[in-house]
MIKE-134787 format. One line per field, with one value per residue (C-alpha): x, z, y; residue number from 1; residue in three letters. Coordinates in Angstrom, 3 decimals. Layout:
# MIKE-134787
x	c(X,...)
z	c(Z,...)
y	c(Y,...)
pos	c(NUM,...)
code	c(ala,...)
//
This chain:
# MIKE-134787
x	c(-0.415,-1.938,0.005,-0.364,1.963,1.180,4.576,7.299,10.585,12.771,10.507,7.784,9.696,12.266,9.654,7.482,10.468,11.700,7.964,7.716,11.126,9.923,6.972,4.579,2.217,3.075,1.365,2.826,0.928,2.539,0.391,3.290,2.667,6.507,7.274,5.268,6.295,9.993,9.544,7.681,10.838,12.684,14.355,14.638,13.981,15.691,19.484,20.018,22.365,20.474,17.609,16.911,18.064,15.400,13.094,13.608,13.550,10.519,8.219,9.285,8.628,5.050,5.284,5.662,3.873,3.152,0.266,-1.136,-4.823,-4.883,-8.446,-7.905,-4.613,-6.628,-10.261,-9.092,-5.547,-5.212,-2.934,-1.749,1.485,1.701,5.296,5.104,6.733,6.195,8.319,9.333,6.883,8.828,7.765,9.882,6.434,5.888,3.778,0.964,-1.419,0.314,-0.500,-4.322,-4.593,-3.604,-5.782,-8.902,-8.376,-8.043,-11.280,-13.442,-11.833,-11.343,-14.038,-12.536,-11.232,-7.457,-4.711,-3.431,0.274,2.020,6.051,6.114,7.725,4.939,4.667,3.170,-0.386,-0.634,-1.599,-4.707,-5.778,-5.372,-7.307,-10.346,-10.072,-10.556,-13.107,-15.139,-14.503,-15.292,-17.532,-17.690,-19.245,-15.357,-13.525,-10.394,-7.281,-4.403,-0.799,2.693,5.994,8.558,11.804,15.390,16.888,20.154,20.123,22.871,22.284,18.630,17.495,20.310,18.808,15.528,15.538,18.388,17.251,18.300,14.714,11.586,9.208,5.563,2.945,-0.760,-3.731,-5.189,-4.240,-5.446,-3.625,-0.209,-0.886,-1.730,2.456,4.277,2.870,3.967,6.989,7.872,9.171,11.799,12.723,14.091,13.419,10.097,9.467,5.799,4.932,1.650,1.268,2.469,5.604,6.486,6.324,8.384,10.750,11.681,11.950,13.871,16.518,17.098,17.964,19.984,22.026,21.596,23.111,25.878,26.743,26.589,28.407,31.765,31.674,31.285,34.192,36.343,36.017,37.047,40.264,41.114,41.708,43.438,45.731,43.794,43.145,39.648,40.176,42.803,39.689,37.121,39.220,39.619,35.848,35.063,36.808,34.208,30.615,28.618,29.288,30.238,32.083,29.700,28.419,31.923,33.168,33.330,32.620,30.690,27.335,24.225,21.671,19.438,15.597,15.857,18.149,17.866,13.684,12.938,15.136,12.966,10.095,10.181,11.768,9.062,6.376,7.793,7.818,3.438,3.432,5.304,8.549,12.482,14.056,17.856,19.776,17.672,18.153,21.977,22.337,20.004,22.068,25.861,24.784,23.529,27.045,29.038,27.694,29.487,32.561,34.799,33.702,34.355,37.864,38.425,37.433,39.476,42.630,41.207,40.871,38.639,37.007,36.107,37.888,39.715,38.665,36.837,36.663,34.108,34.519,31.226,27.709,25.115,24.483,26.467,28.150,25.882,22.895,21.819,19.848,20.595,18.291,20.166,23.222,26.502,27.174,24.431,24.927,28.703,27.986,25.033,27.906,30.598,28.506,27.369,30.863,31.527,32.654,32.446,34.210,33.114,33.681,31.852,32.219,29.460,29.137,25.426,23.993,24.981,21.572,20.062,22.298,21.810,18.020,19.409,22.438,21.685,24.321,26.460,28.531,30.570,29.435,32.859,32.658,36.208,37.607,40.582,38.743,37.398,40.930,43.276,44.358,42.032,43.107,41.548,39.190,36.257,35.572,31.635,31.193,33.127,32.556,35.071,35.666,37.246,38.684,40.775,42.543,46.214,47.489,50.182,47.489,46.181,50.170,50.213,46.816,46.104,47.656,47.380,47.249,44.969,42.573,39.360,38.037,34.680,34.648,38.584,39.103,43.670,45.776,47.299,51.073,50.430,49.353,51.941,54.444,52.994,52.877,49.399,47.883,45.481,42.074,40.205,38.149,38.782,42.563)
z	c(-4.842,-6.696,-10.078,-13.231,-16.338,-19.632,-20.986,-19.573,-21.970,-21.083,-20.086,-18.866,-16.510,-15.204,-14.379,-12.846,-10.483,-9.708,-8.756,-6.211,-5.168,-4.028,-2.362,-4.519,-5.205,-8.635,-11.076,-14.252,-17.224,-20.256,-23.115,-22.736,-19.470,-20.067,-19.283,-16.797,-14.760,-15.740,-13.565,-10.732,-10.524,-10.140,-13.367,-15.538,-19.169,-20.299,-19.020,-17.123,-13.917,-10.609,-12.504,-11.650,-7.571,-7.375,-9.083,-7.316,-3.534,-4.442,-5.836,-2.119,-0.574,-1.772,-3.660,-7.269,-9.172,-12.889,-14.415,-18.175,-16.188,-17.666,-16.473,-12.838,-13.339,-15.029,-13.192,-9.987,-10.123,-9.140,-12.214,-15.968,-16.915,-20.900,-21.615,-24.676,-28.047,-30.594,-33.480,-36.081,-39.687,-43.229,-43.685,-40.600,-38.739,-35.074,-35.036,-32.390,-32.608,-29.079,-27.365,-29.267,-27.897,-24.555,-24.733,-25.418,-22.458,-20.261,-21.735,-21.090,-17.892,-15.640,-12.926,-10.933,-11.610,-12.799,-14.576,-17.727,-18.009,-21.478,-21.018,-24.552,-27.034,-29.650,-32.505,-31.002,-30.514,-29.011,-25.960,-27.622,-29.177,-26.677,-24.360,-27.314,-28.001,-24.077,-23.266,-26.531,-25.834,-21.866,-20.638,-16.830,-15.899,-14.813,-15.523,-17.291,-17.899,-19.585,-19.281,-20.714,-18.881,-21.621,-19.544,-20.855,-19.726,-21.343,-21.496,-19.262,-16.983,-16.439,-13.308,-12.304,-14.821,-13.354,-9.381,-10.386,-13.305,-14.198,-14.268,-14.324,-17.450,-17.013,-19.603,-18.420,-19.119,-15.608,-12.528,-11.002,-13.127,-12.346,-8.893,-9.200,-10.920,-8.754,-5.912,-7.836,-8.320,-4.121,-3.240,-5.719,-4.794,-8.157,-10.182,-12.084,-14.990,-15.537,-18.864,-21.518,-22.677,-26.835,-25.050,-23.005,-26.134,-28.223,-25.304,-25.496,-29.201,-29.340,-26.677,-28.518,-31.720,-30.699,-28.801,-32.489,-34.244,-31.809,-32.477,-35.976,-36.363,-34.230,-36.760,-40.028,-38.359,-37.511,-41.458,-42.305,-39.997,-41.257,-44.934,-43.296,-40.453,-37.313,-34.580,-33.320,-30.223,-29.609,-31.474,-29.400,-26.181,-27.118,-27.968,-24.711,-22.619,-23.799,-21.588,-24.563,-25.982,-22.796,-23.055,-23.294,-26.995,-28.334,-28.642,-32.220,-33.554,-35.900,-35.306,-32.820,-32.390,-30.046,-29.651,-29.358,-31.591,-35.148,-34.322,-32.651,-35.553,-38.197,-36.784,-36.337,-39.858,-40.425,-38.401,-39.608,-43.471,-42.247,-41.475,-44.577,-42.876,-43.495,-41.026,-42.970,-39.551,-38.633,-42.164,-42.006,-38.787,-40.487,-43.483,-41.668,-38.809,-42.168,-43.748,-40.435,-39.420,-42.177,-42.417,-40.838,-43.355,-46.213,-45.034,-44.186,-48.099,-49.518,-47.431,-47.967,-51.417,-49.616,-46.326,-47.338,-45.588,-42.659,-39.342,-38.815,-34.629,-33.552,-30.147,-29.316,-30.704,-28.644,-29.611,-27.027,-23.655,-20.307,-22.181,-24.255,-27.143,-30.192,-32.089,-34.927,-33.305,-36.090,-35.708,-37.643,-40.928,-40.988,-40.326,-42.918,-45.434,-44.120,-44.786,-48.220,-49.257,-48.324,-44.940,-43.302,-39.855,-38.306,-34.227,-32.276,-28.363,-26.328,-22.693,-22.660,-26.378,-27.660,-26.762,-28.745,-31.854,-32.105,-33.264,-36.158,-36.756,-34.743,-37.163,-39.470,-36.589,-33.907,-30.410,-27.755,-24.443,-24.084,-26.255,-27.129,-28.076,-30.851,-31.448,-32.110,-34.876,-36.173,-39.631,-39.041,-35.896,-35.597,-32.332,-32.577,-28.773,-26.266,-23.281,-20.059,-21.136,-24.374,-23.075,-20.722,-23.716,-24.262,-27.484,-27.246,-26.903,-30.410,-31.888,-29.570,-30.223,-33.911,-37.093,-38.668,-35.929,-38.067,-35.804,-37.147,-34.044,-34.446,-30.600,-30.676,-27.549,-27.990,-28.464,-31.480,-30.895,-28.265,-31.107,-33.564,-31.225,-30.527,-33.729,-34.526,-38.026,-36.806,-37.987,-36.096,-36.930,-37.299,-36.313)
y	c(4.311,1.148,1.340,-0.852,-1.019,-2.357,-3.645,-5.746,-4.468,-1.996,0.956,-0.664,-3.282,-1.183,1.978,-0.752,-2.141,0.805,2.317,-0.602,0.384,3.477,2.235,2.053,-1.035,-2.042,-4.830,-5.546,-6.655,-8.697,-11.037,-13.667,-16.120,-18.050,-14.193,-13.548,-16.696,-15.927,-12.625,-14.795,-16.551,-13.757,-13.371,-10.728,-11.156,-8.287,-7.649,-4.335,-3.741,-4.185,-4.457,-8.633,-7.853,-4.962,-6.911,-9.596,-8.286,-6.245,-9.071,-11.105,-8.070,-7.855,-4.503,-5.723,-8.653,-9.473,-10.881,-11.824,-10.877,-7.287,-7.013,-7.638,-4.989,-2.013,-1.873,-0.726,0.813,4.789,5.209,2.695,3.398,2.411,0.919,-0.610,-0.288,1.541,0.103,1.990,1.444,1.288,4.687,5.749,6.245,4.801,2.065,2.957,-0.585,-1.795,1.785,1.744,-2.395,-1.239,1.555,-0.479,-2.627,-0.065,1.981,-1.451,-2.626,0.455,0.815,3.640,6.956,6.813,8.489,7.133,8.029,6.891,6.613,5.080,7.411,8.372,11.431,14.625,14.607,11.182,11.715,14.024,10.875,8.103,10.100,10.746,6.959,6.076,8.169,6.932,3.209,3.718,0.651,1.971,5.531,6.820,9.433,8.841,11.427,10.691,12.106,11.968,11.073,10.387,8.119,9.210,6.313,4.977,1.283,0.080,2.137,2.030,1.750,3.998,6.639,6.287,6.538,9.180,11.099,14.668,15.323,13.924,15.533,15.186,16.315,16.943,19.211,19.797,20.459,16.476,14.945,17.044,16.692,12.421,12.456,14.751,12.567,9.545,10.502,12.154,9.631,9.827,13.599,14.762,17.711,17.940,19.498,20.051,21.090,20.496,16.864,18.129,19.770,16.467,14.266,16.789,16.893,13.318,13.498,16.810,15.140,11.976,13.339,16.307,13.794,11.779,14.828,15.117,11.791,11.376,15.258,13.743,10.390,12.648,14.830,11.585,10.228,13.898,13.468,10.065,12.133,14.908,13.339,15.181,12.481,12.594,11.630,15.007,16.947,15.931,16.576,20.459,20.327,18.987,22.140,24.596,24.205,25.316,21.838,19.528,16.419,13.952,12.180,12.812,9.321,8.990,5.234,3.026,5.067,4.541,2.062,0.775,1.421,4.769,7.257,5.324,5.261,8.597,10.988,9.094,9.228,13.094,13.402,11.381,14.274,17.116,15.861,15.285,18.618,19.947,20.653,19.323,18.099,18.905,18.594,15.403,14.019,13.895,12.424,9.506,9.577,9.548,6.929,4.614,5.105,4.714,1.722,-0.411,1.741,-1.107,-3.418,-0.986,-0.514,-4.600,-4.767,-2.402,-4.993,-8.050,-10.288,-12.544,-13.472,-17.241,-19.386,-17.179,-17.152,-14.002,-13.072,-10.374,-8.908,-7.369,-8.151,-5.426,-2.040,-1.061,-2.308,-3.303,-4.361,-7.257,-5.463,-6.166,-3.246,-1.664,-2.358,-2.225,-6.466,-7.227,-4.885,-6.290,-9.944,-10.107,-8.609,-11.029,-13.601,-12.576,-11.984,-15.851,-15.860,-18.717,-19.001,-16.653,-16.918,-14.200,-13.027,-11.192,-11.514,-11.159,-10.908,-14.288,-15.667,-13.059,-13.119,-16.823,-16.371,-14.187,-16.667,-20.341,-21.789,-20.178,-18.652,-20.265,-18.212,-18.614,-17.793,-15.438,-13.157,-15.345,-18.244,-15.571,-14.708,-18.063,-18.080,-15.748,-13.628,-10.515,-9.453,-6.872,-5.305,-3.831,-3.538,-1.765,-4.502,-4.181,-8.210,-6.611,-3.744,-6.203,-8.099,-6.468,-5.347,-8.214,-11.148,-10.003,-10.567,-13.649,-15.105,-14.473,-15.855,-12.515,-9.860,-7.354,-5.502,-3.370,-1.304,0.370,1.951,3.171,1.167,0.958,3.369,4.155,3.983,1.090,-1.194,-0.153,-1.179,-4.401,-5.004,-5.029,-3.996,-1.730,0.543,2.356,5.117,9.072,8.574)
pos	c(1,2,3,4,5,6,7,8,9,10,11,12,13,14,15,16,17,18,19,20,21,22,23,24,25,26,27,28,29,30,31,32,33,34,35,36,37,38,39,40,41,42,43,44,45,46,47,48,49,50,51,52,53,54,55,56,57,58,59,60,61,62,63,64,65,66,67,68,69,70,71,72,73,74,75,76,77,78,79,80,81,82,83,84,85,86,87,88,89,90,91,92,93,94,95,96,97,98,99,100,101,102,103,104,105,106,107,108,109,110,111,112,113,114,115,116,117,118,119,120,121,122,123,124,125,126,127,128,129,130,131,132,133,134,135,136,137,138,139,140,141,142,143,144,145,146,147,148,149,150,151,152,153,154,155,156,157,158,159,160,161,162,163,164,165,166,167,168,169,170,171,172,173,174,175,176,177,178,179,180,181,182,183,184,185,186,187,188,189,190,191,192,193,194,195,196,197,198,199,200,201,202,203,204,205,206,207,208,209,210,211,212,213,214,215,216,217,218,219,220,221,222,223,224,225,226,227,228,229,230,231,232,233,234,235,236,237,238,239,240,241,242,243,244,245,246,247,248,249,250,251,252,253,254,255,256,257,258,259,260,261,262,263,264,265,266,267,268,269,270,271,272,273,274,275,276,277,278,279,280,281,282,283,284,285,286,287,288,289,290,291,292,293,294,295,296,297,298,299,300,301,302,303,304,305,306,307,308,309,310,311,312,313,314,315,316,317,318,319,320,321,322,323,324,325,326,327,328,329,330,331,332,333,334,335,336,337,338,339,340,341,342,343,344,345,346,347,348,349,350,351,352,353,354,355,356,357,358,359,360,361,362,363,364,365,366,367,368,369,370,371,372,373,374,375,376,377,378,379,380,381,382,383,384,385,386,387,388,389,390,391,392,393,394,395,396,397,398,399,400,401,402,403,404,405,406,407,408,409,410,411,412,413,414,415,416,417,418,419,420,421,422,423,424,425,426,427,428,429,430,431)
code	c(unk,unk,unk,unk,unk,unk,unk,unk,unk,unk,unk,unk,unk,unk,unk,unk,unk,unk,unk,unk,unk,unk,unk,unk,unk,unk,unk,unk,unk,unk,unk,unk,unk,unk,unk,unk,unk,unk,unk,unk,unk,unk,unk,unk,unk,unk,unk,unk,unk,unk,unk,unk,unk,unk,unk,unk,unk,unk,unk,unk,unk,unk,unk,unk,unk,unk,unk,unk,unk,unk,unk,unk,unk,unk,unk,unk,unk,unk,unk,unk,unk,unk,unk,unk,unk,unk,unk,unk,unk,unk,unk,unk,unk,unk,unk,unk,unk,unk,unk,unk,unk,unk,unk,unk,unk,unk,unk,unk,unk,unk,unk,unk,unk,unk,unk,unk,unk,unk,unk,unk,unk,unk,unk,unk,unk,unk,unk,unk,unk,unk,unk,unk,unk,unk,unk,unk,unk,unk,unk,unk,unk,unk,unk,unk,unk,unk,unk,unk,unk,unk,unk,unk,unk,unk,unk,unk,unk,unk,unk,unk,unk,unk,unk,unk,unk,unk,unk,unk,unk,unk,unk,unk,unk,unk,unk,unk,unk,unk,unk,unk,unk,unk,unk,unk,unk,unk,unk,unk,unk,unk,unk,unk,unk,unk,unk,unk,unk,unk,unk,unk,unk,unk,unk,unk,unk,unk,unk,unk,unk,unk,unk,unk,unk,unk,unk,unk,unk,unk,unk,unk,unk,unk,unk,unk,unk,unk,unk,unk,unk,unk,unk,unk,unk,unk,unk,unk,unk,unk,unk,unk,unk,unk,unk,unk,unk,unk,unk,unk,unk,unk,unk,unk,unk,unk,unk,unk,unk,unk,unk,unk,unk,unk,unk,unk,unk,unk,unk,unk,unk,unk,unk,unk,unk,unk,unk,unk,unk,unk,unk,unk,unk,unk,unk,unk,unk,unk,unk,unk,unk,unk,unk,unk,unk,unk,unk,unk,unk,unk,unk,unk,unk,unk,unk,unk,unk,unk,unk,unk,unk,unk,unk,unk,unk,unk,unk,unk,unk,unk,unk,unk,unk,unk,unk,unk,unk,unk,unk,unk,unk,unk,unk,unk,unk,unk,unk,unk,unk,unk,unk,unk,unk,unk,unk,unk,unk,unk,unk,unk,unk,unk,unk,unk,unk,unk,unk,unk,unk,unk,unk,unk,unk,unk,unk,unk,unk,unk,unk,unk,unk,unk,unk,unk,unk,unk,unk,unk,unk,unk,unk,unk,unk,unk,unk,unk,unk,unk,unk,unk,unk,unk,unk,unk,unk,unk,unk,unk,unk,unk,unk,unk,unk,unk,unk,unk,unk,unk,unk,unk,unk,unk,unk,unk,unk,unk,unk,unk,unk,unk,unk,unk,unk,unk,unk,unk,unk,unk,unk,unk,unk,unk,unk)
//
């Protein structure tokens, strides 16, 4: 099938490369040309594993190409595929003017019959309203249907997630347009779950912040540990034994971030609050992930009398390891307060997010490129991501490296006893 996607980040460009990877003729559409002729070159803007090979070998291969030319894309492809963001408004509404843009283009540019498929997560009701809005703006006598297909990818692990997915949702209102995805979507021979278009967007949203609440319940249980002497690690290792709760999202640590889980729970607290309905279970996992985020900072405060002039290392800048997105990830609340609070030597290591960071912070930190030239003769170190790179550095190389060896981990990476022996002042959390 001839298939166009609006949106080059990371739902747009990864369903678009892995489409073509599956044989479908794919054209991807972005407003920024340095993009668009990074991607000719066979780069990937955004960092994901395998993303830049696929992308890559499919572009030489003739399947995939990108273009700023939105008109050429959208008046002759058999389905759009709308990727873009949908950032979250002060109000903890999504904001839908990139979806309603790409929307208008496609109402005044499509000159065949096509499927409209939005993989963007928006409120419930969406869908309803981007189809209204196309069929009112419609230049060309063609019929236009529009469908949902929410992604659950974990970024990371994206294109993995998405040529092997658990399951594939799709949300439509006729039988054509059911058909038009499950034939999209053959080649990848997974399980589909075809439901209505309001069920497929609440799907998304209901999986995101359960997985939110799960998260946020195991960090409010680790802070109740730390004041009792339970180890959350041994806790969530009973936990994990029974199937009813399963053993993954038990990690407990300095919260969530990323584009998805801090977005998608307020945005439905946000829905639900429209619709004059509490979200109570929603709210808290908001309100903990807020407080957890900074809790290493709180507890380098209550040990420190100062952080101007030490030599602050930070292991880990992403929201998480294998990506280089920086959205609501945990560095950014504590540096902003390190540097309020007068530090100012800060050396930070990231294998891929450095680039990223240095737009926030170009020159009040020093950006290393190992862990250890983060930690000599450092007084105190913060480890925000749990990178393999980090993971690798021994408990004695902290006593070794570092003036003072006095270790704040947010991700629980070393084990307890292991750093007491190596003599390593150590935090962690929930132990």
């Amino acid at each position: 099938m001839k298939i166009a996607v609006a949106g080059t980040g990371y739902v747009g460009l990864v369903a678009g490369v892995c489409f073509a990877e599956k044989g479908h003729n794919v054209i991807c559409v972005d407003v920024d040309e340095e993009k668009v002729k990074l991607m000719k070159s066979g780069k990937s803007p955004i960092y994901e594993e395998g993303l830049e090979e696929l992308l890559e070998k499919n572009y030489k291969e003739g399947r995939l190409d990108f273009t700023t030319d939105y008109k050429m894309a959208y008046k002759d492809a058999d389905a759009i595929f709308i990727g873009v963001g949908t950032p979250e408004q002060p109000d903890g509404s999504a904001n839908l003017s990139y979806v309603a843009t790409v929307s208008r283009q496609i109402a005044e540019n499509a000159e065949r019959d096509c499927l409209v498929v939005v993989k963007s997560t928006v409120p419930i009701g969406t869908n309803d309203k981007v189809e209204q809005f196309i069929k009112d703006a419609l230049v060309h006598n063609v019929k236009i249907e529009v469908a949902s297909n929410p992604e659950f990818l974990a970024q990371g692990h994206a294109v993995r997630d998405t040529l092997h997915a658990k399951r594939i949702v799709i949300g439509t209102e006729s039988k054509e347009a059911e058909a038009i995805l499950k034939k999209i979507y053959e080649p990848f021979e997974l399980p589909i779950v075809s439901v209505n278009r309001r069920s497929a967007e609440m799907i998304k949203y209901a999986s995101n912040d359960f997985l939110a609440l799960k998260i946020s319940y195991m960090n409010d249980i680790a802070n109740l540990c730390e004041l009792v002497g339970a180890d959350i690690e041994d806790v969530a290792k009973g936990m994990s034994y029974d199937d009813r709760i399963g053993a993954s999202f038990l990690h407990a640590g300095i919260g969530y971030g990323g584009s998805c889980f801090p977005k998608d729970t307020k945005a439905l607290k946000y829905l639900a609050k429209q619709h004059g309905y509490r979200l109570r279970t929603v709210e808290a996992a908001v309100d903990v992930n807020a407080e957890q985020k900074t809790k290493l900072f709180k507890k380098a405060s209550e040990r420190m009398i100062t952080f101007k002039g030490l030599k602050v290392a930070i292991l880990g800048l992403t929201f998480k390891a294998g990506t280089d997105d920086l959205r609501e990830a945990p560095s950014k609340d504590n540096v902003k307060l390190l540097l309020e609070c007068g530090a100012d030597n800060i050396y930070a290591y990231d294998p891929v997010g450095e680039e990223n960071f240095k737009r926030l912070y170009p020159t009040e930190i020093n950006y290393v490129k190992t862990p250890q030239e983060a930690l000599e003769n450092a007084n105190i170190c913060f480890i925000f991501t749990e990178w393999g790179e980090i993971k690798a550095v021994k408990p004695e190389e902290y006593k070794k490296i570092m003036r003072t060896p006095l270790v704040y981990d947010g991700r629980n990476i070393y084990n307890l006893k292991e750093m007491k022996d190596a003599g390593i002042e150590y935090y962690s959390i929930g132990r």
